[in-house]
C-alpha positions as CSV (number, residue, x, y, z in Angstrom):
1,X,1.5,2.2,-9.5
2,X,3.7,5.3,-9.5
3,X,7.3,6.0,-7.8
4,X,7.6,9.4,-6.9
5,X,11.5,10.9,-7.3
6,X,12.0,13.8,-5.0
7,X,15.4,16.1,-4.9
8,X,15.8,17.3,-1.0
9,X,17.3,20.3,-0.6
10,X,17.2,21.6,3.1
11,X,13.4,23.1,2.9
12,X,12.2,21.3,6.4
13,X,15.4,22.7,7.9
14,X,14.3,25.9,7.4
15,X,10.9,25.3,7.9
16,X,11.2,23.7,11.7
17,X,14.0,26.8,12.4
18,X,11.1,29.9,10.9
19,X,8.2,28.0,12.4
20,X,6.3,27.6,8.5
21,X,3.8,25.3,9.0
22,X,4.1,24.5,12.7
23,X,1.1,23.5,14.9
24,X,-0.2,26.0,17.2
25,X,1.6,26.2,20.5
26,X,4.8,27.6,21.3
27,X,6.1,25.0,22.8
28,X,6.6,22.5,19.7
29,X,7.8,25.2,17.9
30,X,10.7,25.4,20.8
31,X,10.8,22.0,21.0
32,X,11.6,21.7,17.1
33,X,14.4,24.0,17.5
34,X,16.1,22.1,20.2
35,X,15.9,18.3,18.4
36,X,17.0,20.4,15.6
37,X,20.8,21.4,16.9
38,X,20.7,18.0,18.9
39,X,20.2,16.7,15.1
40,X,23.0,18.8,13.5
41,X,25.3,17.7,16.1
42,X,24.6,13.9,15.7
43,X,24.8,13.8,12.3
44,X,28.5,15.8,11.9
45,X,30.0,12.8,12.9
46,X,29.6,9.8,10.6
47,X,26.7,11.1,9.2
48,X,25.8,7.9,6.9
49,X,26.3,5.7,9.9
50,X,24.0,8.1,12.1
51,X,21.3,8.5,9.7
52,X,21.0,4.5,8.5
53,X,20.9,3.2,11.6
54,X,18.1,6.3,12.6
55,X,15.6,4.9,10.0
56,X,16.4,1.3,10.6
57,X,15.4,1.3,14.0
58,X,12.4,2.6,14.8
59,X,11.6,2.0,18.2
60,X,14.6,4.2,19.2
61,X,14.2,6.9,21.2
62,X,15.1,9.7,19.3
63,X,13.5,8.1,16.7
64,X,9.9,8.3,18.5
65,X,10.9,11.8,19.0
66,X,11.4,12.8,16.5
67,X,8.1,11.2,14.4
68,X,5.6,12.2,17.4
69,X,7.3,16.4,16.9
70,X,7.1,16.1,13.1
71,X,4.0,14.7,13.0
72,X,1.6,17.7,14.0
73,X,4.0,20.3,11.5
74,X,1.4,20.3,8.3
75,X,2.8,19.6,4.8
76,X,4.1,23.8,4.4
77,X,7.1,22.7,6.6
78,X,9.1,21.1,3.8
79,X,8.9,21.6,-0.3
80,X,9.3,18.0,-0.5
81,X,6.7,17.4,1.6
82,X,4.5,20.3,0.0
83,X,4.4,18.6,-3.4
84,X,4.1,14.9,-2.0
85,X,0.7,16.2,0.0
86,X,-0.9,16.9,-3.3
87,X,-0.8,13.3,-4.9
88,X,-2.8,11.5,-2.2
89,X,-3.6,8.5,-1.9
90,X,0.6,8.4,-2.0
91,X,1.8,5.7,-0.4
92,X,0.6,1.7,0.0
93,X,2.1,-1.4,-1.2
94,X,1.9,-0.3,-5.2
95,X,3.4,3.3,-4.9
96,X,6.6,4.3,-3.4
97,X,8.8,7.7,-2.7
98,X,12.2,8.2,-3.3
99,X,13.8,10.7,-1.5
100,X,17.2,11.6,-3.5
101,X,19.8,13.0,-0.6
102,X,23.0,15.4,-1.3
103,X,26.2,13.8,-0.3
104,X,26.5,16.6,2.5
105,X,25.5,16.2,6.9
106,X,22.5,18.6,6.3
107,X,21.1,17.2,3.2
108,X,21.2,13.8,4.7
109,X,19.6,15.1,7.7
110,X,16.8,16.7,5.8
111,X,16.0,13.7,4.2
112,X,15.5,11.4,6.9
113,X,13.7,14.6,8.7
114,X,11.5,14.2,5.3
115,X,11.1,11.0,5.7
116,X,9.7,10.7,8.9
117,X,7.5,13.4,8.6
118,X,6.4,11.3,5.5
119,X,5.9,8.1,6.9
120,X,7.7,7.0,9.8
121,X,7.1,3.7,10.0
122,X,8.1,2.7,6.1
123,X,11.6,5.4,5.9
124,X,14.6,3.5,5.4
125,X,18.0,4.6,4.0
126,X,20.3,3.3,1.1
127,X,24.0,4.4,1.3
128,X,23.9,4.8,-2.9
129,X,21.9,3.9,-5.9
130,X,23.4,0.5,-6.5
131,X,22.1,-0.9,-2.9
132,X,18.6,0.3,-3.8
133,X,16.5,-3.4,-4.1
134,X,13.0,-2.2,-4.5
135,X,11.0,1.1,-3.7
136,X,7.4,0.3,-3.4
137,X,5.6,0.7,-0.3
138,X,8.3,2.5,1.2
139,X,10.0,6.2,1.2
140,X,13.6,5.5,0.8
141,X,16.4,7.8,1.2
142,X,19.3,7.5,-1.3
143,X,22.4,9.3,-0.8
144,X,24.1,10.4,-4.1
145,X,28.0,10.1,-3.9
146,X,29.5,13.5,-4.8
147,X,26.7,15.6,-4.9
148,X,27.6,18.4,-3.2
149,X,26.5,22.4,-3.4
150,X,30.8,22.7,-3.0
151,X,31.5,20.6,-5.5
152,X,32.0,22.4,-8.8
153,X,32.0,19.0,-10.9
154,X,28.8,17.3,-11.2
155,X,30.4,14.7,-13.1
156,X,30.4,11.6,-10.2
157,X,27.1,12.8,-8.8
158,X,25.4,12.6,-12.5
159,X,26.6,9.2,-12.9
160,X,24.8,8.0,-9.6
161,X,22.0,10.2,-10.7
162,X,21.8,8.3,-14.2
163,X,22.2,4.7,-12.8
164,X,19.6,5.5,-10.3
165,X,17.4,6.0,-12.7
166,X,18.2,2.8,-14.5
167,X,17.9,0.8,-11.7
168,X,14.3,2.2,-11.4
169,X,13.6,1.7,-14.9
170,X,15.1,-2.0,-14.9
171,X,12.5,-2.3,-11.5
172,X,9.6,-1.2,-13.1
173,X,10.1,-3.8,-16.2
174,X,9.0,-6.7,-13.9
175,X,5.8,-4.8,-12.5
176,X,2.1,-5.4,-13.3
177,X,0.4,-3.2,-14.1
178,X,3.0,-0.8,-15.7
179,X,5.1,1.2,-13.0
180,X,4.7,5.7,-13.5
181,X,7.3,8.0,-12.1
182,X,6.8,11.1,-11.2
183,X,9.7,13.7,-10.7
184,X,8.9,16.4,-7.5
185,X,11.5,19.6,-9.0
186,X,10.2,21.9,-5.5
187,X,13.0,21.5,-3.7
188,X,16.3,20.2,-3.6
189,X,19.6,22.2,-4.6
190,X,18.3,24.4,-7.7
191,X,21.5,24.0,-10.0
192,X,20.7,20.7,-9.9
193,X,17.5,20.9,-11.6
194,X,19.2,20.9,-15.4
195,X,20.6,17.5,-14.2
196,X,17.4,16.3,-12.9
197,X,15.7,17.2,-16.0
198,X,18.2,15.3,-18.2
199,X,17.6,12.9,-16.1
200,X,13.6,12.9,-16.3
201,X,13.9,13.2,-20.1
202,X,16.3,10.5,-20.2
203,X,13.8,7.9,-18.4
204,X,11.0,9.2,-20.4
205,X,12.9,7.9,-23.3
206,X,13.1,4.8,-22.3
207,X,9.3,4.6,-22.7
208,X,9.1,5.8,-25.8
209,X,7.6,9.0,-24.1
210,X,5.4,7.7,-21.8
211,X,5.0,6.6,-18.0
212,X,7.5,9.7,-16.5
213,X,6.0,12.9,-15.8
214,X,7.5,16.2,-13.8
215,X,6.2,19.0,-11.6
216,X,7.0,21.8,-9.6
217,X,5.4,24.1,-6.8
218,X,6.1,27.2,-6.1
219,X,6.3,28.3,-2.2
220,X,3.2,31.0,-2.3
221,X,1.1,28.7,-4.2
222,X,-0.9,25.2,-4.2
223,X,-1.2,24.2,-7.5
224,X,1.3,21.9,-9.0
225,X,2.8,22.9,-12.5
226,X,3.2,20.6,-15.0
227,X,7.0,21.0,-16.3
228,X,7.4,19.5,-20.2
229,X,9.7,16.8,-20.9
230,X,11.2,16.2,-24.4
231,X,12.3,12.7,-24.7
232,X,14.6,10.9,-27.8
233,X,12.9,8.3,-30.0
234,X,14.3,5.2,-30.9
235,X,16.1,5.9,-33.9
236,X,17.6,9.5,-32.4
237,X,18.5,7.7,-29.1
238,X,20.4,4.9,-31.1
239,X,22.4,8.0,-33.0
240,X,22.8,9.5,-29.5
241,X,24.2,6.6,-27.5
242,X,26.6,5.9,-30.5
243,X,27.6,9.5,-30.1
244,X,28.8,9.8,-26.5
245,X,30.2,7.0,-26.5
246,X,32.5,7.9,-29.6
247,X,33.2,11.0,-27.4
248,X,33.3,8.8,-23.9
249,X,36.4,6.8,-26.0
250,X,38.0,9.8,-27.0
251,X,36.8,9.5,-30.6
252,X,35.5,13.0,-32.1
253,X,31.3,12.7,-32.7
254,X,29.7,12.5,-36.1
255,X,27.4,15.1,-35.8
256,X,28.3,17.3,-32.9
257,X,24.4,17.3,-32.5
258,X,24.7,17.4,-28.6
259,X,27.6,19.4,-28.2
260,X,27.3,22.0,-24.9
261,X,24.9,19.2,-23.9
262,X,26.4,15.5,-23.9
263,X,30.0,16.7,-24.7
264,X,32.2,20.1,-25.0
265,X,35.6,21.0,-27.1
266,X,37.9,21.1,-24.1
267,X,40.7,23.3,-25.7
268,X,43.6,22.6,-23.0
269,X,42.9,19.1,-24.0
270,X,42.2,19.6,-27.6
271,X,39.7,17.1,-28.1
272,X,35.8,16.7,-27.1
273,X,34.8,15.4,-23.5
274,X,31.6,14.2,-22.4
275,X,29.9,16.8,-19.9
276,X,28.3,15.8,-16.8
277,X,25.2,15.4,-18.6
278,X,26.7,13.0,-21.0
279,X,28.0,10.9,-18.6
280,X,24.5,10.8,-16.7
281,X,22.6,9.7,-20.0
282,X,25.9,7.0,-20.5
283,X,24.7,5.5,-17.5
284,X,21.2,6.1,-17.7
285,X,20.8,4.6,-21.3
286,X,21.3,1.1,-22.8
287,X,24.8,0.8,-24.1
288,X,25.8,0.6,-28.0
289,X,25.4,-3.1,-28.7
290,X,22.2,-3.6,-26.1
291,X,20.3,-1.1,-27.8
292,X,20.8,-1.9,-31.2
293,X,19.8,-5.4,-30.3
294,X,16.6,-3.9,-28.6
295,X,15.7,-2.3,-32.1
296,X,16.4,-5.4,-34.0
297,X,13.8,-6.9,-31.3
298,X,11.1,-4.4,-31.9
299,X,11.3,-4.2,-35.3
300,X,10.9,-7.8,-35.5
């Protein structure tokens, strides 16, 4: 049982618009090209609106279109869609993909074009982490409020990225066998990918470094690349929760163990503020109180 987390960046985009990976004839290629601006134009205008009600119905037209162009493009004509090819059998009732969107017309666009090339008739779209229900047997799109390749603070966008992957986590504790994820790093918007990582390391702690792995691919190649994750043990994670949220409360940190990581000295302020990072993990991790109640458990 694995869910596979996937950053889109705008890969297919470029893909359908350079021809990479396109069937034969010209006139797909052509044909890609034109659904493509009739895309970029439909989703400018309420673009969450557009793209929830494309993967929730269908039977629509543009819909069918759209899956029946997408369909004969092989797996070159997205990252996403690259990395996803190489971990078949990928999707039935125990697996699940989860396509994580940018906050911006095109990225949204991308994903649901990912999507459907994916699987057409199990895409479906969630307007943020918190409305996500349950992943397997499915490729879901969920939009991340705030992150945007204009937007300077990550700060919102890490906080949706963090209680994504709680939410995930808190999933997985009610599956048999024991649910894997696997983070695709290909595409998606590469600043991100320090924030992604946090992320992946963050999760991985939560499993006492096991059951979350991470790869990459790069364009010229076919092999998938292992990418290492560290990830905190008990005790450290305890320290480290205790830490930002002493900072998160405006308290100086014991330790300054993860300053320039978790928090910064903001000298206009004159005091320590969590980083977009540290507010990620704050979300991401148990709080104080539940966690120190979880090691009281175990050690029991």
């Amino acid at each position: 049982m694995t869910v596979h987390i996937v950053p889109v960046g705008l890969s297919i985009q470029d893909g359908l618009g350079s021809s990479r990976g396109s069937p034969s004839d010209a006139t797909s290629r052509t044909n890609a090209r034109r659904l493509l601006d009739r895309l970029i134009a439909k989703f400018a205008i309420n673009r969450h609106r557009a793209i929830a009600a494309l993967l929730a119905t269908p039977r629509t037209e543009l819909f069918t279109e759209l899956s029946g162009l997408l369909s004969p493009w092989n797996a070159k004509v997205s990252a996403e869609v690259s990395s996803l090819a190489k971990c078949e059998p990928l999707l039935d009732a125990s697996n699940g993909v989860v396509l994580v969107a940018t906050d911006t017309d095109e990225g949204l666009m991308c994903a649901a074009l990912n999507a459907i090339r994916m699987k057409p008739t199990l895409a479906r779209y969630v307007d943020s982490p918190a409305a996500l229900h349950d992943v397997l047997g499915a490729v879901t799109v969920v939009r991340i409020p705030g992150m945007d390749i204009a937007n300077t603070d990550f700060t919102r966008a890490m906080r949706h990225l963090g209680e994504l992957a709680r939410i995930l986590h808190d999933m997985s504790t009610m599956q048999v066998p024991p649910q894997e994820f696997e983070f695709h790093l290909s595409g998606g918007y590469k600043a991100a990918m320090p924030y992604f990582l946090a992320v992946a390391e963050g999760m991985r702690s939560l499993y006492n470094g096991t059951r979350v792995r991470a790869n990459c691919m790069h364009e010229n190649s076919d092999a998938l690349i292992r990418v290492p994750l560290r990830f905190f043990p008990d005790t450290f994670r305890s320290a480290m929760i205790a830490e930002l949220t002493n900072v998160c409360e405006g308290l100086d940190p014991d330790t300054r163990g993860l300053e320039g990581y978790g928090y910064e000295f903001c000298q206009s302020e004159v005091r320590f503020e969590l980083t977009a990072i540290g507010h990620g993990l704050l979300s991401l991790l148990p709080d104080r109180d539940s966690h120190s109640q979880d090691l009281r458990g175990n050690a029991e």
